[in-house]
C-alpha positions as CSV (number, residue, x, y, z in Angstrom):
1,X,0.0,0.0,0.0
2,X,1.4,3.0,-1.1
3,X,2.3,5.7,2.3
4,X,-0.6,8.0,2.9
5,X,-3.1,5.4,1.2
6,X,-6.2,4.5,3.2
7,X,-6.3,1.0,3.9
8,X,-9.6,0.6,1.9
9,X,-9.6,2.5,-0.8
10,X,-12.9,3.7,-2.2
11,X,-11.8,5.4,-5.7
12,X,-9.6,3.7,-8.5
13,X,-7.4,7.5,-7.6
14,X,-7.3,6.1,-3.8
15,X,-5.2,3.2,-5.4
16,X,-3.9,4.5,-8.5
17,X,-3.1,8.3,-6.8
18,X,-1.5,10.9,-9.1
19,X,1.6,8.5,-10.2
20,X,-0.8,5.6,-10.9
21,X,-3.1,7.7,-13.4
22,X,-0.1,9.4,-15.3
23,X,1.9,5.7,-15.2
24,X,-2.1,4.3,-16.8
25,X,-2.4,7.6,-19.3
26,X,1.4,7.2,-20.3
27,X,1.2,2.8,-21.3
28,X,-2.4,3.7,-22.8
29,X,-0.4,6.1,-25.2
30,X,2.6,3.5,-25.3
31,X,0.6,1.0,-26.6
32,X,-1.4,3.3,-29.2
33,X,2.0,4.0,-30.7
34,X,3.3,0.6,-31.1
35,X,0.2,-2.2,-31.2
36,X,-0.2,-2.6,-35.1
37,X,-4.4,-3.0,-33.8
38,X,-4.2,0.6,-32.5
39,X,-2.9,2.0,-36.2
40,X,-5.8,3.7,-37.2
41,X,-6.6,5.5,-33.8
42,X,-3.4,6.5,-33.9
43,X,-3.4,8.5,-37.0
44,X,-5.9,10.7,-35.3
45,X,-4.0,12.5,-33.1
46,X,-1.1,14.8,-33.7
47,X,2.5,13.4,-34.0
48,X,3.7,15.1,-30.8
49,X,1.4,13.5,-27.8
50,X,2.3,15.6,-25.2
51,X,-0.9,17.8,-25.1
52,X,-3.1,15.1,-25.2
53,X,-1.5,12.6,-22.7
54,X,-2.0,15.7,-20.0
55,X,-5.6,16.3,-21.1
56,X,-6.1,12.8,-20.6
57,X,-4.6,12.1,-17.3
58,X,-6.3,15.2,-16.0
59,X,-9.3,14.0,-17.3
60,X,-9.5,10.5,-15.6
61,X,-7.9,12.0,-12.5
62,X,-10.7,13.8,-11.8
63,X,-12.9,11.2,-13.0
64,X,-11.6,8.7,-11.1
65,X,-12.3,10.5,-8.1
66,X,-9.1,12.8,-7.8
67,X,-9.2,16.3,-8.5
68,X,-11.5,17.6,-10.6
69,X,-9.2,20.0,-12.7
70,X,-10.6,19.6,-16.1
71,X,-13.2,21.6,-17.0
72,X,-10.8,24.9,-15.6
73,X,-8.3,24.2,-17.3
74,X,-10.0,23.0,-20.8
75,X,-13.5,23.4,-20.6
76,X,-16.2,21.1,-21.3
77,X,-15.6,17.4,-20.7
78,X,-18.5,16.6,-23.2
79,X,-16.4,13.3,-24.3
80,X,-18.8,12.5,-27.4
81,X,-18.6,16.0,-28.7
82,X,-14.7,16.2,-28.4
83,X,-14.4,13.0,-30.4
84,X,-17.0,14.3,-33.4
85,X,-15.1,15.3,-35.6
86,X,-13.6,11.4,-36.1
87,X,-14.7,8.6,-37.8
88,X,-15.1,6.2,-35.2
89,X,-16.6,2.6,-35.1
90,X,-16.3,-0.3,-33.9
91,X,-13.0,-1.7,-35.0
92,X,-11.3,2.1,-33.6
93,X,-13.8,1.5,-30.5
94,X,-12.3,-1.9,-29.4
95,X,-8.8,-0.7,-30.5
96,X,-9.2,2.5,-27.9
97,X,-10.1,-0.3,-25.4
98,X,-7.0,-2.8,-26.4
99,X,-4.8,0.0,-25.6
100,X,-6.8,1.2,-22.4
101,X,-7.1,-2.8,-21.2
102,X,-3.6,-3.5,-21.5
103,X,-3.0,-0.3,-19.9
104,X,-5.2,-1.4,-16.7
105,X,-3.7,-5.0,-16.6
106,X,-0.1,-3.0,-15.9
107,X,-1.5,-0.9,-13.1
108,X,-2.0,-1.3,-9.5
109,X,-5.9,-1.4,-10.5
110,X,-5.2,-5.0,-12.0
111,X,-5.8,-7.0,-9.0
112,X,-8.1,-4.3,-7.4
113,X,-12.0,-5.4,-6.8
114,X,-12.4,-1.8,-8.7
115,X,-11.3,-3.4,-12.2
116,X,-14.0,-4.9,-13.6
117,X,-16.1,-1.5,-13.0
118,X,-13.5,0.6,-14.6
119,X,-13.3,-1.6,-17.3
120,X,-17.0,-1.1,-18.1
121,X,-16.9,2.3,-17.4
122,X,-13.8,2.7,-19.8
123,X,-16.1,0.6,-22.4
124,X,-19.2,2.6,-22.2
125,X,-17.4,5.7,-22.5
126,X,-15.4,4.7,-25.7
127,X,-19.2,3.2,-27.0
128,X,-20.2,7.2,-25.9
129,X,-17.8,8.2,-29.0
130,X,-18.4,6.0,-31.7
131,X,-19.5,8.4,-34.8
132,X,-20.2,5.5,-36.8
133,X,-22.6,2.8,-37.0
134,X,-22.8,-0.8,-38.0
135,X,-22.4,0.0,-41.5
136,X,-20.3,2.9,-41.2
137,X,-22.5,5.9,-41.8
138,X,-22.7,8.8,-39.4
139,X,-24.9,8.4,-36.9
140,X,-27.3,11.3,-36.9
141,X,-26.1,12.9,-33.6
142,X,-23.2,13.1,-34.6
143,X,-23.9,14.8,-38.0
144,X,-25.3,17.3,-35.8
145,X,-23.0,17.9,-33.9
146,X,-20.5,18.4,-37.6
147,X,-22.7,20.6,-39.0
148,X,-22.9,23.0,-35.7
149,X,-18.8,22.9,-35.7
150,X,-18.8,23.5,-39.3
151,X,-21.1,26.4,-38.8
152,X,-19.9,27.6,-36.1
C-alpha cells in the first residue's frame, strides 16, 4: 500500500493516486503507438502527444475521483462532442479499449475489486464516441454535432 493510502480504498485515484493515473495515461499512449491493432486510432491524433497525454490524465484523475481540474483548465468534458469530428466505429472502438485494457492490466488497479467496473466504465465511455454505426455511416447525432462545428 502506497504511504498515505487509506487501507480501503474507495476510488480507482485512492489506489492509483496521481503516479498511478499518469503511469495508466502514459502505457495507454505507449501502446497506441506501437500495437499494429491501435494503427488507425493512432493517426488521429497529432505526432507530438504531449498535449493530449496531460488532457487525458487530468481527465481521468478527476474522473476517477481525484481532483476535478478539467473543465478549468480546458472546458467542457463533453467526451462524445470532443471525439465528433472522427470517424469512429467499432474496430477504432475496441482498438481504444486494447490500448486502455492492457494499460489497466499493468496498473495497481489490475488485481483491485475496482477493475472490472473501470473496465466497463472505460467501455461505455469509448461506445459514448463511436460516430459510426454498423455499417459505417454517421450516426445522426453526430452529424449534428459536424454541421454545428462547421457552422460555427
Amino acid at each position: 500500500m502506497l504511504r498515505g493510502m487509506p487501507e480501503n480504498p474507495q476510488t480507482p485515484y485512492q489506489i492509483l493516486g496521481d503516479e498511478g493515473v499518469r503511469a495508466l495515461v502514459d502505457d495507454f499512449y505507449d501502446r497506441m503507438d506501437t500495437l499494429p491493432e491501435a494503427r488507425r486510432i493512432r493517426e488521429m491524433h497529432d505526432v507530438d502527444l504531449s498535449e493530449i497525454r496531460e488532457r487525458l490524465y487530468i481527465f481521468i484523475r478527476g474522473w476517477m475521483g481525484g481532483p476535478a481540474e478539467y473543465a478549468a483548465r480546458y472546458g467542457s468534458a463533453n467526451i462524445p462532442s470532443l471525439h465528433a469530428p472522427f470517424d469512429i466505429g467499432v474496430e477504432e472502438r475496441e482498438a481504444w479499449l486494447l490500448c486502455m485494457e492492457q494499460a489497466l492490466d499493468q496498473s495497481a488497479l489490475a488485481t483491485s475489486p475496482l477493475r472490472e467496473r473501470v473496465s466497463t466504465l472505460f467501455r461505455r465511455m469509448a461506445e459514448m464516441c463511436e460516430t459510426l454505426d454498423e455499417s459505417g455511416q454517421l450516426k445522426p447525432h453526430f452529424a449534428s454535432i459536424r454541421a454545428e462545428m462547421a457552422a460555427g
